[in-house]
C-alpha positions in Angstrom: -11.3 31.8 -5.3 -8.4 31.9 -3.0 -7.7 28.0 -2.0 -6.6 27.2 1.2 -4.8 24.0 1.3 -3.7 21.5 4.2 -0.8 21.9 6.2 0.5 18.5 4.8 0.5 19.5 1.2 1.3 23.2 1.1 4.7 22.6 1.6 5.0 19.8 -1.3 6.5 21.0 -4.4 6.1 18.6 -7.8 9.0 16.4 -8.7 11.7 18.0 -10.7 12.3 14.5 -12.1 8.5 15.0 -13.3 9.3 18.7 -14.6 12.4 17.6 -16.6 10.4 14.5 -17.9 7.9 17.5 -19.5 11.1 17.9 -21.8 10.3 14.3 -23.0 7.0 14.9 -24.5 9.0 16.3 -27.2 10.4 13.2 -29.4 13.2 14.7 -30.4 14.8 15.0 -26.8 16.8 12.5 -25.7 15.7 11.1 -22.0 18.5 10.1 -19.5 16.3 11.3 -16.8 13.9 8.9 -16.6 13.9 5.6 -13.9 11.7 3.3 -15.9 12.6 -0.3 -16.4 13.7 -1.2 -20.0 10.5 -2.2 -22.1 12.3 -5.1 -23.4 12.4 -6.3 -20.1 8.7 -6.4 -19.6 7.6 -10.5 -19.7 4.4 -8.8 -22.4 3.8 -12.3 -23.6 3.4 -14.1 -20.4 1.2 -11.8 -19.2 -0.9 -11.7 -21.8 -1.7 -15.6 -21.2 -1.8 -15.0 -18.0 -4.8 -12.7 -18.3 -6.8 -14.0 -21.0 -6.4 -17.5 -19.0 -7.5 -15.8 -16.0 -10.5 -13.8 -17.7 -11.7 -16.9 -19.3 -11.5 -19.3 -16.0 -11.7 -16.8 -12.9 -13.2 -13.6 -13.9 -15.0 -13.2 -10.7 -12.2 -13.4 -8.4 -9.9 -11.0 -10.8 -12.1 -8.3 -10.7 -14.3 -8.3 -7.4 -13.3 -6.5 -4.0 -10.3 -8.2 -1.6 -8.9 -8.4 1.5 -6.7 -5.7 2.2 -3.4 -7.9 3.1 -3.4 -9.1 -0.3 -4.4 -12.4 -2.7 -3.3 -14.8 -0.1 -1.5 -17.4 -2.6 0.8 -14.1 -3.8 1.6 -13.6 -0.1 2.0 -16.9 0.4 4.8 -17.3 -2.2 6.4 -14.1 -1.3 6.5 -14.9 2.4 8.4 -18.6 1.2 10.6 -16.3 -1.2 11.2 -13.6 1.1 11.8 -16.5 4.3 14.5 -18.7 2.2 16.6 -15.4 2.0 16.2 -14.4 5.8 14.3 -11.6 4.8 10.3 -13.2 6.8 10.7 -15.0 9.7 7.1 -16.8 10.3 7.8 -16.8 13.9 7.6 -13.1 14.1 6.7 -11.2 11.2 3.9 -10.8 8.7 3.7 -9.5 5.0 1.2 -7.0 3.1 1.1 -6.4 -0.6 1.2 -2.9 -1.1 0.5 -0.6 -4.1 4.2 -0.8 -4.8 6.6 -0.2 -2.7 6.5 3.7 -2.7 3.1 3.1 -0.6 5.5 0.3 2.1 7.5 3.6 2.4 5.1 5.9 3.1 2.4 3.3 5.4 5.7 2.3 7.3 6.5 6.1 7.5 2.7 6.7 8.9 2.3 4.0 11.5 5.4 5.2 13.1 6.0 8.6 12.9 4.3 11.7 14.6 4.8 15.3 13.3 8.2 16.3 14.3 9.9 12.8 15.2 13.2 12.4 13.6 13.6 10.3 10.1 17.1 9.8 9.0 17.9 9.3 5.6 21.1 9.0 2.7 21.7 12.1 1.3 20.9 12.0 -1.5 17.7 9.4 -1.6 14.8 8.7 -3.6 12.6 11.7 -4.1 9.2 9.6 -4.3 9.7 8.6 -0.7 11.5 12.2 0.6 7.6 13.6 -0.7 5.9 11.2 1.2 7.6 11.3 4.1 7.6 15.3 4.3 3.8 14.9 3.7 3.7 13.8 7.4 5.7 16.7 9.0 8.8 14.9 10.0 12.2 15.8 10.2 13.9 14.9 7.3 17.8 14.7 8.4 20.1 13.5 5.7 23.6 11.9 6.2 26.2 12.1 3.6 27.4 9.3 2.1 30.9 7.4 1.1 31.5 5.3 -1.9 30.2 2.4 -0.3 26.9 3.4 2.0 26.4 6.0 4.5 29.1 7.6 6.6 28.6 5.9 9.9 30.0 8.6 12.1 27.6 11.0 10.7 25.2 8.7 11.1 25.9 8.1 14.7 26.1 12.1 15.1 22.6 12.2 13.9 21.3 9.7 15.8 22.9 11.5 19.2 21.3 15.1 18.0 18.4 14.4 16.3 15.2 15.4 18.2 12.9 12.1 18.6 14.7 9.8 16.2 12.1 7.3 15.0 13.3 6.1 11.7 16.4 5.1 9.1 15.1 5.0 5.8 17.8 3.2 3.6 18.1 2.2 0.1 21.2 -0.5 0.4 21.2 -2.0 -3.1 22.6 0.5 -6.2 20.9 3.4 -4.5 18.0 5.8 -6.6 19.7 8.2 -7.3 23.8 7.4 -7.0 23.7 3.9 -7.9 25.8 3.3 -5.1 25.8 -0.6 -2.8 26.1 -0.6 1.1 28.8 -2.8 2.2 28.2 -5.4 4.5 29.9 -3.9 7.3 28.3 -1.1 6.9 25.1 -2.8 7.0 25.6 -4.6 10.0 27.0 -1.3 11.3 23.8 0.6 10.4 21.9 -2.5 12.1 24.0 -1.9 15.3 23.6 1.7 15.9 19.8 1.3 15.2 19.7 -1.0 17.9 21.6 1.0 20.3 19.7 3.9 19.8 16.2 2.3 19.7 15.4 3.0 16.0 13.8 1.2 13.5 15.1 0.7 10.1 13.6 1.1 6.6 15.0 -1.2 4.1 13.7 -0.1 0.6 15.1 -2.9 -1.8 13.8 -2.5 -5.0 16.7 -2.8 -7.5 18.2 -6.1 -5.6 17.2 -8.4 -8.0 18.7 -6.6 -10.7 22.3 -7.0 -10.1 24.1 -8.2 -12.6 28.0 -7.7 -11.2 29.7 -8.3 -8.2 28.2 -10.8 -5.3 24.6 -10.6 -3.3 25.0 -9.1 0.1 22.8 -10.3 2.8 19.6 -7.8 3.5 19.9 -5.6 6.8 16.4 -7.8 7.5 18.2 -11.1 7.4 20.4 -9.9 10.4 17.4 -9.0 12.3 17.3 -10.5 15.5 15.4 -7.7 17.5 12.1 -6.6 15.3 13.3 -3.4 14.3 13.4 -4.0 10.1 10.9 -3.0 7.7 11.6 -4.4 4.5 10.0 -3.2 1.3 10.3 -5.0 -2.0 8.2 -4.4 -5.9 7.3 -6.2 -8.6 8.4 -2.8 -10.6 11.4 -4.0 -11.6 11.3 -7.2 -12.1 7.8 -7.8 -13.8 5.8 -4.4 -14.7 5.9 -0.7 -13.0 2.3 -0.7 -14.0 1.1 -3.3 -12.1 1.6 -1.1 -9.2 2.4 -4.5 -7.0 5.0 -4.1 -3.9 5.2 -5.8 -0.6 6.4 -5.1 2.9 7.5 -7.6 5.2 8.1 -6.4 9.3 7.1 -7.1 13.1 3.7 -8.5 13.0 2.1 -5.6 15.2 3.4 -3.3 12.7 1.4 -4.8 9.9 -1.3 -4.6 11.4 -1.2 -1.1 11.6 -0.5 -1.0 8.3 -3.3 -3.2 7.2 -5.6 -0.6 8.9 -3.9 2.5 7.1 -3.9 0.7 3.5 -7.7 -0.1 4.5 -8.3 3.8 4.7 -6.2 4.6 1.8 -6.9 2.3 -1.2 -8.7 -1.0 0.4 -6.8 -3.0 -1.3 -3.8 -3.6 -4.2 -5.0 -4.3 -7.8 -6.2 -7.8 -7.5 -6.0 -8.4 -10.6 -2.2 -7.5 -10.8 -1.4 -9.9 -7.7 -3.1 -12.8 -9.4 -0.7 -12.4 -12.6 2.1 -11.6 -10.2 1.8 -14.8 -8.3 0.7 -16.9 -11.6 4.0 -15.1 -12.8 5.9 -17.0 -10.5 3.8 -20.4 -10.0 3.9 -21.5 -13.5 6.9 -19.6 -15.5 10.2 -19.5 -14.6 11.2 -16.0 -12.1 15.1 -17.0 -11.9 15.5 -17.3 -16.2 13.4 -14.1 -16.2 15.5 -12.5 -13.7 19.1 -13.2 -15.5 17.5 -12.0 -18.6 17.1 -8.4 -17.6 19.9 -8.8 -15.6 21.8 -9.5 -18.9 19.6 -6.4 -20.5 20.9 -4.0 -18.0 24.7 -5.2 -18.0 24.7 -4.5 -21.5 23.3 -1.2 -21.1 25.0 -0.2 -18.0 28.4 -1.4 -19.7 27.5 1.2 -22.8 26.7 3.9 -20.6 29.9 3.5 -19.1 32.1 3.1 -21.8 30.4 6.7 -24.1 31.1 8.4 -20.9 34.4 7.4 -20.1 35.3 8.3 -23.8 33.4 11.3 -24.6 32.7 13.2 -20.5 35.4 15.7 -19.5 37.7 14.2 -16.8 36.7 16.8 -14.5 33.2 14.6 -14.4 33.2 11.6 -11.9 31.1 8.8 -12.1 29.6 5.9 -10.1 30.0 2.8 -11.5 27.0 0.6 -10.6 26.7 -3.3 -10.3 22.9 -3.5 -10.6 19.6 -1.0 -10.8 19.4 1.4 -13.2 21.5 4.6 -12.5 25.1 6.2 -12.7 25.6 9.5 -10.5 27.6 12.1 -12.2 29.6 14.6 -10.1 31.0 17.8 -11.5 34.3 19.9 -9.6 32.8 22.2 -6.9 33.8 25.0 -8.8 31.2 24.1 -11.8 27.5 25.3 -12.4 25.9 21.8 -12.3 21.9 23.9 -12.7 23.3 25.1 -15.8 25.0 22.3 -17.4 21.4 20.5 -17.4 19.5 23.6 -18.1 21.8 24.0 -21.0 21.7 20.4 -22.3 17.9 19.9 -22.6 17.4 23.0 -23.5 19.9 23.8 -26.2 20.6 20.1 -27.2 17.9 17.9 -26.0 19.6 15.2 -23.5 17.8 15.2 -20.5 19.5 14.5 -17.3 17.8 14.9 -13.5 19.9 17.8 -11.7 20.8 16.3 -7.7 19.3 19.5 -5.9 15.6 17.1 -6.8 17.2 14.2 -4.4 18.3 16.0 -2.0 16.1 17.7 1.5 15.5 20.6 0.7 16.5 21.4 -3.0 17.7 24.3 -2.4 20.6 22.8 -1.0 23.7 22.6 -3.3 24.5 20.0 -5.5 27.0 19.6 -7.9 25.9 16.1 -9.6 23.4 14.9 -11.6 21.5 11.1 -12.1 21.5 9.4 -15.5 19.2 6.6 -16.5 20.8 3.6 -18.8 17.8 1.5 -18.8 15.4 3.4 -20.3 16.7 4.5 -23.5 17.7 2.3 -26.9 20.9 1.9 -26.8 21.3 4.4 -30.1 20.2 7.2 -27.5 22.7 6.3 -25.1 25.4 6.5 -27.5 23.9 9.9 -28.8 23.3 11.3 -25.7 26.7 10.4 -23.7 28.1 12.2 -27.0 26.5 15.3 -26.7 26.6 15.7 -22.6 30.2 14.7 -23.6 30.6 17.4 -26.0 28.7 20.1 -23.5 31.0 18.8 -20.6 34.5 19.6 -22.2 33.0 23.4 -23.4 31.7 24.3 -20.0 34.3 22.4 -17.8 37.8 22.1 -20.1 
């Protein structure tokens, strides 16, 4: 039979961080491709009481239908979290646990945008939200950026040519896939020239809570003074990806909206999930959890670093993050960067995600490639720094 499929998905093509992970089944392959928190991280203990407490003493309320906003204490303690960082104002806005925050990305995305309205994005971004968003028809249009956020001018050149500008979806904190932090003056800068082109703004933020160098910088959402921040946040990397628990905080009307979509989507988060989230944080202590993996990834990010600056050719660049969990690699223009990862999961078994996946349209060129620190022991990180080190100086030197 000859299937027809629907405009929204015939254009979707599957992840090539999901292709390259295929590699992986194979134990012998080496993954640096992956975005997975470290499984040390993973509280496994506390969650285990957590359950068998709640199992034993409130079965009923774990495991029957919810509202579609969410377990009311979790929102509860995120909107007092969320509000002692400027990131809910009470007065104005409202909060909705989501299915992590990939579904915030993609409700926000729906609620807003019609078929051809204009969403502006960092080039490169996070694929996972790129698919959703190109599942609604929008124009994707991607702005470069520097070493420390997006380049405003482009930005601003964007914003004056783009056809229907609705949207600026941004990733501020150690960007998926470069790693890299917006400044605050480009933040506020961002915030500006959203305001004085009547856009709103998509703050994804869910590596924030994992720096562990350098100093917070306020959230674009914390400088909101005119309703035009969406803030998305997840439990993913701070408690369990599994729980599938996010949370979006914006303008109360557009929660509402939301509320309505989730209801047609999925009714409602795991309940379950949002009850050991918010026990999580009611009875254990978040902030020694949080410096924990913080200390986790340091180490590992400080590894990474330190194999690639002894072993990678010196025609390879590198970002050098201060939180989340990923380094962006850069070859000379004049380099095959396809081949180099072809070549080094195929031939040696390190597997690495090429930047064509994070990019528009993937056919596009790119000359980098993301690496994951926090998913791999550290005896793979060695190994594998070694022999992309190795490949780098035959191709490249």
């Amino acid at each position: 039979m000859n299937y027809e499929f629907s405009d929204k998905v015939t254009g979707l093509q599957p992840s090539a961080i999901r292709e390259i992970l295929k590699f992986t089944s194979d134990p012998t392959v080496i993954s640096l491709a992956a975005g997975n928190p470290a499984p040390e991280a993973f509280p496994v203990k506390e969650i285990a009481e957590i359950t068998e407490r709640l199992l034993k003493t409130n079965p009923v309320d774990a495991l029957q239908y919810s509202i579609t906003e969410g377990y009311t204490p979790l929102r509860e303690t995120m909107k007092e979290r969320m509000a002692a960082s400027g990131c809910f104002n009470p007065d104005s806005d409202d909060l909705i646990i989501t299915s992590g925050a990939q579904q915030a990305n993609e409700l926000s995305c729906k609620v807003l945008l019609n078929e051809g309205d204009t969403l502006i994005c960092e080039a490169p971004s996070f694929i996972g939200s790129l698919n959703a968003f190109k599942s609604y028809h929008v124009n994707l249009v991607g702005v470069e950026m520097d070493s420390d956020g997006m380049n405003l001018e482009a930005l601003e050149t964007a914003l004056k040519n783009a056809n229907k500008p609705k949207l600026i979806y941004i990733i501020p904190n150690f960007q998926n896939p470069t790693g890299l932090c917006t400044s605050l003056e480009k933040r506020k800068a961002v915030y500006e020239l959203a305001k004085k082109y009547g856009v709103m703004i998509l703050e994804d933020n869910p590596y924030g809570d994992i720096r562990f160098a350098g100093k917070d910088i306020p959230s674009i959402k914390s400088m909101d003074k005119d309703g035009i921040v969406i803030y998305s946040g997840t439990f993913s990397k701070v408690l369990a990806p599994g729980l599938r628990v996010g949370y979006v905080s914006a303008p109360k009307p557009i929660i509402q909206k939301i509320v309505v979509c989730k209801q047609v989507s999925d009714v409602h988060t795991n309940i379950m999930a949002q009850i050991i989230c918010d026990e999580y944080m009611r009875n254990y202590d978040m902030n020694a959890h949080l410096e924990e993996i913080r200390a986790i990834y340091r180490h590992k990010c400080g590894l990474m670093i330190s194999k690639i600056d002894k072993n990678f050719s010196d025609k390879i660049t590198c970002t050098r993050p201060e939180g989340g969990l990923f380094i962006w690699a850069t070859l000379p223009e004049n380099c095959d960067m396809m081949s180099f990862c072809k070549t080094a999961v195929e031939k040696y078994k390190v597997a690495v995600v090429p930047g064509t996946a994070f990019l528009i349209d993937d056919n596009e060129t790119s000359h980098s490639f993301r690496l994951n620190f926090s998913t791999p022991t550290d005896e793979q990180l060695v190994k594998g720094c070694e022999i992309l080190g190795k490949l780098s100086k035959e191709m490249f030197d």
